[in-house]
C-alpha positions as CSV (number, residue, x, y, z in Angstrom):
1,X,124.9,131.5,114.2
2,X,121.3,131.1,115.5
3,X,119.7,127.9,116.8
4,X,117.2,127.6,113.5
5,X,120.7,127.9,111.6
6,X,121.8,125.1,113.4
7,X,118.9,122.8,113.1
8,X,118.6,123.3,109.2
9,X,122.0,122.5,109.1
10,X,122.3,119.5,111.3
11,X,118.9,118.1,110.2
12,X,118.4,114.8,108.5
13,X,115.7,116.3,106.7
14,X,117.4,118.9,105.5
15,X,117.5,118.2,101.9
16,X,114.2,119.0,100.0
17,X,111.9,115.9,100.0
18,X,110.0,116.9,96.3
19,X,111.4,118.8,93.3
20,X,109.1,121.6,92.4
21,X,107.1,121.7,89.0
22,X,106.8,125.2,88.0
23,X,104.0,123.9,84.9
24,X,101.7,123.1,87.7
25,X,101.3,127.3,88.1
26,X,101.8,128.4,84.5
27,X,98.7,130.6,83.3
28,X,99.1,129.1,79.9
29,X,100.0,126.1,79.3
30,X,103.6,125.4,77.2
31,X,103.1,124.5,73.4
32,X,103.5,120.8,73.0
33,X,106.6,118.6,71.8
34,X,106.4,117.3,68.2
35,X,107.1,114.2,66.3
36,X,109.6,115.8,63.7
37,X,108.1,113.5,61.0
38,X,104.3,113.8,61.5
39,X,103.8,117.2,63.4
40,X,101.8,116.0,66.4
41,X,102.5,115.9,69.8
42,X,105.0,113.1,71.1
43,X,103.8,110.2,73.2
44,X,105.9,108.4,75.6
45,X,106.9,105.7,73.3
46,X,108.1,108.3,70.7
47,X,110.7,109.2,73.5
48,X,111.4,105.7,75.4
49,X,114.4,104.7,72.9
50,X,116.2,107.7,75.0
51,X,114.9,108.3,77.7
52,X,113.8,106.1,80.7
53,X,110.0,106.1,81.3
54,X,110.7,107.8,85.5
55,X,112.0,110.6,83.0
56,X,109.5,110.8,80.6
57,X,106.4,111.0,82.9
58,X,108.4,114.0,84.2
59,X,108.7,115.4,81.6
60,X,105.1,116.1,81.1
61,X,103.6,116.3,84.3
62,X,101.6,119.4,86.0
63,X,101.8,117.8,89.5
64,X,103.0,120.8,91.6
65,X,105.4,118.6,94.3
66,X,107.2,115.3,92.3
67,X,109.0,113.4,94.9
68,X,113.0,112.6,95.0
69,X,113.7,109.3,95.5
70,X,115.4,108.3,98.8
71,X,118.6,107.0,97.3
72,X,118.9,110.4,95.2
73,X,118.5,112.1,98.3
74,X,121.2,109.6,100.1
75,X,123.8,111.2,97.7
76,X,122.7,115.2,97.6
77,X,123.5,114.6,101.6
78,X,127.1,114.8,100.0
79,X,127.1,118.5,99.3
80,X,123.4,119.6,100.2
81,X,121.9,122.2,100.7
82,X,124.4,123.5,99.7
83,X,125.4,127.2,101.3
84,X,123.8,131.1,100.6
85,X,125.9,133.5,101.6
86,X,125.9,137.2,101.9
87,X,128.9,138.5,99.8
88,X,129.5,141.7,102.3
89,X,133.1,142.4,101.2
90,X,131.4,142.8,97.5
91,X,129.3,145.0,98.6
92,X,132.0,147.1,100.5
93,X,134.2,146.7,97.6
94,X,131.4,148.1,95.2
95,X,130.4,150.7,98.0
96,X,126.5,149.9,97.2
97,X,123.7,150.3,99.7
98,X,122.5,146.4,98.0
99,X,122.7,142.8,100.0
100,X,124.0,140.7,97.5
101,X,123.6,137.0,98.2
102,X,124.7,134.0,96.0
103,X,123.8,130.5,96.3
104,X,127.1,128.8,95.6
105,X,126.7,125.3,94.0
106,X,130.3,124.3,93.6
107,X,130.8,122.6,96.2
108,X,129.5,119.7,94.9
109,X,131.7,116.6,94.1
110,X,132.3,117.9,90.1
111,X,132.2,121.5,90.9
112,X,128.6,122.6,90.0
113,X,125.0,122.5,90.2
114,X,124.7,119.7,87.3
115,X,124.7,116.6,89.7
116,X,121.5,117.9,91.1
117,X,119.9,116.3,87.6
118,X,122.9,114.0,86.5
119,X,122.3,111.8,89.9
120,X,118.7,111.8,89.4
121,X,119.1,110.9,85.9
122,X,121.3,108.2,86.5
123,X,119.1,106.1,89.2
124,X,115.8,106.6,87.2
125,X,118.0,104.9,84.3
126,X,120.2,102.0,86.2
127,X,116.9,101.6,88.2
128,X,115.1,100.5,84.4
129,X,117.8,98.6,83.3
130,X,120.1,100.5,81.4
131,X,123.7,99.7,81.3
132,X,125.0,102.8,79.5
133,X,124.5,106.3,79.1
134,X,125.7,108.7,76.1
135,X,125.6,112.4,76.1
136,X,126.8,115.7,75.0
137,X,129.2,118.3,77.0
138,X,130.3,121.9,76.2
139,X,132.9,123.5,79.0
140,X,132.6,119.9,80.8
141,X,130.8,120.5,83.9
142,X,127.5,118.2,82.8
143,X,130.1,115.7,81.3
144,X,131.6,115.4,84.4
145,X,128.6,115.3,86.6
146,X,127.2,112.5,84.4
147,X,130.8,110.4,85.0
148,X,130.1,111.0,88.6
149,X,126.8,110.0,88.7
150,X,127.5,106.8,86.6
151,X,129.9,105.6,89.1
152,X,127.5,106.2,92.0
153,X,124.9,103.8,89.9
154,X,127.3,101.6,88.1
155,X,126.5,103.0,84.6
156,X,129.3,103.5,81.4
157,X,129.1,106.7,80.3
158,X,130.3,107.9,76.8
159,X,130.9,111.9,76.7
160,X,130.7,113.9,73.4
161,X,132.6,116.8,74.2
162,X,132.8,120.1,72.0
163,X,135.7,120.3,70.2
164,X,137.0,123.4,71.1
165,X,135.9,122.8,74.9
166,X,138.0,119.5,74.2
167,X,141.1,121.6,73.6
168,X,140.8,124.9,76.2
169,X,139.7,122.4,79.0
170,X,141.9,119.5,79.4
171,X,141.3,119.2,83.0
172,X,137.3,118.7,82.9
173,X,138.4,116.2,80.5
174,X,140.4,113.9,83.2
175,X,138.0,114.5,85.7
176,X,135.2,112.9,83.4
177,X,138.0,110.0,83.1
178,X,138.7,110.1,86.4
179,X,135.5,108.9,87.2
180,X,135.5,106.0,84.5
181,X,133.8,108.1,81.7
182,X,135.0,108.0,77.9
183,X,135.5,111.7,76.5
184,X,135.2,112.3,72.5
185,X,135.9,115.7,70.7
186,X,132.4,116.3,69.0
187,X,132.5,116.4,65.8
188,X,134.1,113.1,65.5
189,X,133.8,110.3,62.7
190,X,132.6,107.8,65.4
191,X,128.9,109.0,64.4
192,X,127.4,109.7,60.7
193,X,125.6,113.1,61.7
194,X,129.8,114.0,63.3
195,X,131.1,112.9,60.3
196,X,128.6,115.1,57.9
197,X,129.8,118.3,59.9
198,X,133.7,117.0,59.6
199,X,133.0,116.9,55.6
200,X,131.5,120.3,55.2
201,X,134.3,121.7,57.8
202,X,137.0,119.8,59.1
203,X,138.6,122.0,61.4
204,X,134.9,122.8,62.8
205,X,134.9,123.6,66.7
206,X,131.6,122.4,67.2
207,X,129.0,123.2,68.7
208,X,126.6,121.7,71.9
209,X,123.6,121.1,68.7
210,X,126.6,118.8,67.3
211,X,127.4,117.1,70.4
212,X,123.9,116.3,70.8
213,X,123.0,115.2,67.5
214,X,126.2,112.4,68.4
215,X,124.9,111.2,71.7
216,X,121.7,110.8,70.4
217,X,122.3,108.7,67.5
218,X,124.5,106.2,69.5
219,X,121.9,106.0,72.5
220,X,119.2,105.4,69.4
221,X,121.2,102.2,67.9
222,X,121.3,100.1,71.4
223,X,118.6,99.0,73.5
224,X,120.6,98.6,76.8
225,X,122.0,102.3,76.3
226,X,120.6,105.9,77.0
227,X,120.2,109.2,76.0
228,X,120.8,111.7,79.3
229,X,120.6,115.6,78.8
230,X,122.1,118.0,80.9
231,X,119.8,121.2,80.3
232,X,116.9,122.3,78.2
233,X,114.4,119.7,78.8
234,X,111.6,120.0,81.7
235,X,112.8,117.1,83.6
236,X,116.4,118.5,83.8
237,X,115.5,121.9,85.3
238,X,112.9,119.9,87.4
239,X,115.6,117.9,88.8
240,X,117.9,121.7,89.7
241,X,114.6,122.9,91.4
242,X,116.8,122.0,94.7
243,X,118.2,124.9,94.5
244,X,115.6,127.6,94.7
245,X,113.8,125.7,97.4
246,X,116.6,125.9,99.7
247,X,117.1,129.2,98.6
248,X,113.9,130.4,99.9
249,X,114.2,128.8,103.4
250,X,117.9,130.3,103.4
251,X,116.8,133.6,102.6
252,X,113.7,133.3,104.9
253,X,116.1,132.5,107.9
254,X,118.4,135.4,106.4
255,X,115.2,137.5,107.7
256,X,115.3,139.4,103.6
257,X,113.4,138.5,100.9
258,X,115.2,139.1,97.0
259,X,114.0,141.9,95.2
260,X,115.8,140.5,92.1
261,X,116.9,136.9,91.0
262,X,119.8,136.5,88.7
263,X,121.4,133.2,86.6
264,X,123.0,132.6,83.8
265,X,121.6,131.1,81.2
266,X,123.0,129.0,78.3
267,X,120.1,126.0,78.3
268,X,118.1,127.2,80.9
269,X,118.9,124.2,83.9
270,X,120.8,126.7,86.8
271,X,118.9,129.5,85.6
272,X,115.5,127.8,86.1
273,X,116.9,125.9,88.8
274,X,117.1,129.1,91.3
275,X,114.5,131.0,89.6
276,X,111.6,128.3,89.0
277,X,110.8,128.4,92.9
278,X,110.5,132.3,92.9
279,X,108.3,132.0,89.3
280,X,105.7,129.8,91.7
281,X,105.8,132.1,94.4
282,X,105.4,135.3,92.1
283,X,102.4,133.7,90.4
284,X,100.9,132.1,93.3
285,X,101.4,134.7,95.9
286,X,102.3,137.9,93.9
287,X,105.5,138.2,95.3
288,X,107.5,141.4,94.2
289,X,110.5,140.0,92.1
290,X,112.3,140.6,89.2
291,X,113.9,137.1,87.5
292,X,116.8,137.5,85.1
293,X,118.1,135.3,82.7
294,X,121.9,136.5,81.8
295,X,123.4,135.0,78.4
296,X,126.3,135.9,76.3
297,X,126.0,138.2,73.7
298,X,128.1,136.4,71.5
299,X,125.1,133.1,71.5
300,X,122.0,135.8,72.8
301,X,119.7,133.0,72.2
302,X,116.9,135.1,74.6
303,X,117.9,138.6,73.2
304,X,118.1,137.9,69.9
305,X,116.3,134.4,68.7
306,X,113.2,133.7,67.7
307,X,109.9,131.8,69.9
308,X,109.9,129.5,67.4
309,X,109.5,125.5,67.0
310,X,113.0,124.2,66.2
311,X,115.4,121.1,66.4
312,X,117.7,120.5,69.3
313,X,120.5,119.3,67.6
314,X,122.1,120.1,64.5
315,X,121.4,116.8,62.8
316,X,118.2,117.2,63.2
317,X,117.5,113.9,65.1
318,X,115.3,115.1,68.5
319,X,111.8,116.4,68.1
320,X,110.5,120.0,67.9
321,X,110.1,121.6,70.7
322,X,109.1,125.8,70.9
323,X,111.7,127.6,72.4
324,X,114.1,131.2,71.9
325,X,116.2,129.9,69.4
326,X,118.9,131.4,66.5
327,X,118.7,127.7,64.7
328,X,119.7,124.7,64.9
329,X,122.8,125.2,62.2
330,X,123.8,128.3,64.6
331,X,127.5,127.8,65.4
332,X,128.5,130.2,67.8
333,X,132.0,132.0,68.0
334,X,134.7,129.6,70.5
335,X,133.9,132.3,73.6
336,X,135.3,130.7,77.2
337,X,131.9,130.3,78.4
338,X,131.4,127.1,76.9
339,X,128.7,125.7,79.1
340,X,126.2,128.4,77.4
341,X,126.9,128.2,73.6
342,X,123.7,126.1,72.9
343,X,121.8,127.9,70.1
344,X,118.5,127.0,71.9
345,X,117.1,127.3,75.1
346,X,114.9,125.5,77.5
347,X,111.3,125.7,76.3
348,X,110.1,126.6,79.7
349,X,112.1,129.3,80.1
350,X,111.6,130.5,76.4
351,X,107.6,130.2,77.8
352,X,108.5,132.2,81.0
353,X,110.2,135.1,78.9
354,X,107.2,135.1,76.6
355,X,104.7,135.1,79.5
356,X,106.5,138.5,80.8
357,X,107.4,136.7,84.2
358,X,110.8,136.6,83.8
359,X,113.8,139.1,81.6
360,X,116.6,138.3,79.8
361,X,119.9,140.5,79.3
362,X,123.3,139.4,77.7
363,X,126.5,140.3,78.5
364,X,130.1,140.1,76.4
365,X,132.7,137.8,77.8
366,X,135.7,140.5,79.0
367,X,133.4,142.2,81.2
368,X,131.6,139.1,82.6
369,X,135.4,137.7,83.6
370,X,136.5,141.8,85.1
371,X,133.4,141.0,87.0
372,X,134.3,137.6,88.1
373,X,137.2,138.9,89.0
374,X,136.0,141.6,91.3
375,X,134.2,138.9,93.2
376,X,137.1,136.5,93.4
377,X,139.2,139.4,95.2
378,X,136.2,140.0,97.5
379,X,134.5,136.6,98.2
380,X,137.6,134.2,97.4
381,X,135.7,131.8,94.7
382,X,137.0,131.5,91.7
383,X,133.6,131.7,89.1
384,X,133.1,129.4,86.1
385,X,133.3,131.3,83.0
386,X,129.4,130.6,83.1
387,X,128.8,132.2,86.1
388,X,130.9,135.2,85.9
389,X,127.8,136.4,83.6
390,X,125.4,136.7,86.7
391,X,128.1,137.7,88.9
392,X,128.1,140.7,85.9
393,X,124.4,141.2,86.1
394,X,124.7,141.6,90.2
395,X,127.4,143.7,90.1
396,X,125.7,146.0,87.4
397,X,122.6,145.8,89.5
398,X,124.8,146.9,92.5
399,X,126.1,149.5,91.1
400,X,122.1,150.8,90.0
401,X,121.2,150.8,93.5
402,X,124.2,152.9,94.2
403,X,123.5,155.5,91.5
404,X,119.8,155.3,92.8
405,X,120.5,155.5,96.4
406,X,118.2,152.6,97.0
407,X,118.5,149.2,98.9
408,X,118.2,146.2,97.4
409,X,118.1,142.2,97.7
410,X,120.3,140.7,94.9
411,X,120.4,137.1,94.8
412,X,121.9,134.8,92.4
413,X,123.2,131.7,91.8
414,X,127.6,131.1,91.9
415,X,126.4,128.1,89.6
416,X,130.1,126.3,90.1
417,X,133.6,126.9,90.4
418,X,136.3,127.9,88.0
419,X,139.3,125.8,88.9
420,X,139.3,123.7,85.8
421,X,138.9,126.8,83.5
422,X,142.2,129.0,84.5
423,X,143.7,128.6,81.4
424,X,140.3,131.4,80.2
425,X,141.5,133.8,83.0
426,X,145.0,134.1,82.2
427,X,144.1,134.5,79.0
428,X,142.2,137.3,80.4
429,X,145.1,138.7,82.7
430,X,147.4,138.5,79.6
431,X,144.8,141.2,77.9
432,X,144.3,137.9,74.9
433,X,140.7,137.7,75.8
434,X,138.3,139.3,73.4
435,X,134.8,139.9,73.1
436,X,133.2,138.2,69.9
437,X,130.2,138.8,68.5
438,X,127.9,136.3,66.7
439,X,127.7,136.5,62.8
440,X,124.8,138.4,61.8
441,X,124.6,137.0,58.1
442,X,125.4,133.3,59.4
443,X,122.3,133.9,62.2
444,X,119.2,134.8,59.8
445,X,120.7,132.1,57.5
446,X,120.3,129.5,60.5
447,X,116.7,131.0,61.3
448,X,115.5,131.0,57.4
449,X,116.4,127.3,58.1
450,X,113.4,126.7,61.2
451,X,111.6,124.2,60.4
452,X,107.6,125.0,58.4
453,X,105.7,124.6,61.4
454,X,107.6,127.5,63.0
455,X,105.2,129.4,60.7
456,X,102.2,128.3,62.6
């Protein structure tokens, strides 16, 4: 270990000081938010009934460096930065002339990179006020982070859970309680837009739109409580940023820069959360990169959606933003990756891909878990079901530089572990996992359904 290794990792200023913006260095500007009702842009006090005003201003700022607060910072001391390593007995396993390196984020208190967001989120809330927070999980690991984070800052947290992540992850579902959080099955009949879903299909396994649409209507009907949002939304992925910037320095002190930067993507936050750093430096200093956004085939919301204005809930409650989407009544197939079946994703990313700065691939769930596998034999960490789609998307690209006899820098991000989610990888041991695709019919019914000013 070298002395500079030392240093970074004794250092009390080791943690990054400012999140990084990435819309202070887009060429063109994102398309604006909309009031669902009236079609124009949304002001701050079309969003202060969910979100806290810290939040908000986030949300649509182009200042390049936005400070973390000093008692968000206090608590990323916990687990951050968290460690890169190089996974050398992958690349002996996979016999590749590539250095594959992946930014592992599951060492964090609940597992994964969400309490890079769910702490900030929680101060900028108890610090306004708020008593209570609602929101939406699908394989639990932003559930979870949220119930950690609201016992940091002393805030209740109510949890609408996917049904059918409710059911295959029982574990995720007593850590949330663990840390003093109440955990639903989404749809449920505690909310009017669950209860319309439960009428047209009672034994629906729901959907993260659904979940949403349930968080948001309770946060809407109480003035002490609010909304908080795992993924998607610019203030979210701002808050992950943490994890590129250390990734740089790592890398930088690794003495290799990455030819290609890989996460999987389901609403966009770990994805943009490695990559946003690397989109800066590509457009600021031309850096040499590829970016790439892995999703399941069976919810290919980048591969197969459409840049489009839409809803981010089913119920139709949030405003319009312009993102890759298949709909807003898209209900994808119950595939283990539960964290990425969200039939939209994050508007800056949908810009990115647009934009040509960043690619998207998808991959079906069998040989994301072979591949997850692989690594856990290798490296010794278990992946989320999540992550096992970049691990796929490294490997592949492993293997390319094999065929091609060519050296090159993978990095991507291990974006948490897979502890809670065994149940998924004896199922694929037992040969009982399948891959499922989405239904084709059901999909251009959903995007028949986008709202008019998709048209525009």
């Amino acid at each position: 270990m070298s002395d500079e290794t030392v240093k970074y990792l004794l250092s009390e200023d080791r943690i990054p000081k400012a999140w990084y913006n990435v819309q202070a260095d887009l060429p063109v500007p994102m398309a604006p938010v909309l009031h669902p009702g009236t079609g124009q842009p949304v002001g701050p006090d079309d969003l202060a009934p969910l979100f806290p005003m810290a939040c908000i201003g986030q949300e649509v700022s182009t200042e390049r460096d936005i400070e973390i607060p000093e008692p968000v910072r206090q608590v990323y001391r916990q687990w951050r930065p968290a460690p890169l390593y190089r996974a050398r007995r992958l690349e002996e396993a996979l016999d590749t002339p590539a250095h594959i390196y992946y930014k592992y984020e599951g060492v964090s208190p609940s597992g994964s990179h969400k309490p890079n967001t769910a702490v900030a989120q929680a101060f900028y809330n108890a610090n306004e006020g708020v008593k209570k927070l609602t929101t939406e999980t699908g394989a639990g690991q932003w559930g979870s982070s949220l119930a950690y984070a609201g016992s940091i800052f002393g805030l209740e947290v109510d949890v609408y859970m996917v049904k059918v992540s409710y059911h295959q992850k029982p574990y995720r579902r007593a850590l949330m309680e663990a840390y003093g959080a109440r955990c639903v099955p989404s749809p449920s009949t505690e909310t009017a837009s669950g209860r319309a879903i439960l009428e047209q299909d009672p034994d629906s396994n729901g959907s993260l739109g659904i979940a949403i649409s349930e968080a948001v209507e309770l946060a809407a009907q109480r003035d002490d409580t609010k909304y908080s949002l795992g993924s998607v939304l610019n203030h979210v992925l701002l808050h992950q940023t943490v994890i590129g910037i250390e990734a740089i320095e790592q890398m930088e002190m690794a003495g290799e820069q990455p030819d290609v930067v890989i996460g999987c993507a389901g609403g966009g936050s770990n994805f943009g959360g490695l990559a946003f750093p690397f989109v800066g430096k590509k457009i600021r200093e031309g850096m040499d990169v590829r970016i790439v956004a892995v999703e399941p085939a069976a919810c290919p919301t980048l591969t197969r959606g459409t840049f489009a204005y839409d809803f981010g809930d089913t119920a139709h409650l949030t405003p319009l933003v312009k993102m890759h989407t298949l709909g807003s009544s898209f209900m994808p197939p119950g595939f283990h990756a539960g964290g990425l079946r969200y039939h939209g994703m994050s508007p800056i990313v949908s810009h990115l891909l647009d934009q040509g700065l960043i690619e998207a691939v998808s991959h079906h769930q069998t040989g994301c878990f072979e591949a997850g596998a692989t690594f856990a034999r290798a490296e010794g960490i278990i992946p989320a079901p999540e992550s096992t789609h970049a691990v796929k998307e490294a490997v592949d690209e492993a293997l390319r530089c094999k065929a091609e006899g060519v050296q090159r820098n993978i990095l991507f991000n291990l974006s948490g572990h897979g502890h809670f989610d065994m149940a998924a990888y004896t199922e694929f041991f037992g040969g009982n996992l399948e891959d499922r695709d989405y239904d084709a019919k059901a999909l251009e019914t959903a995007l028949q359904g986008l709202p008019p000013v998709a048209a525009e």
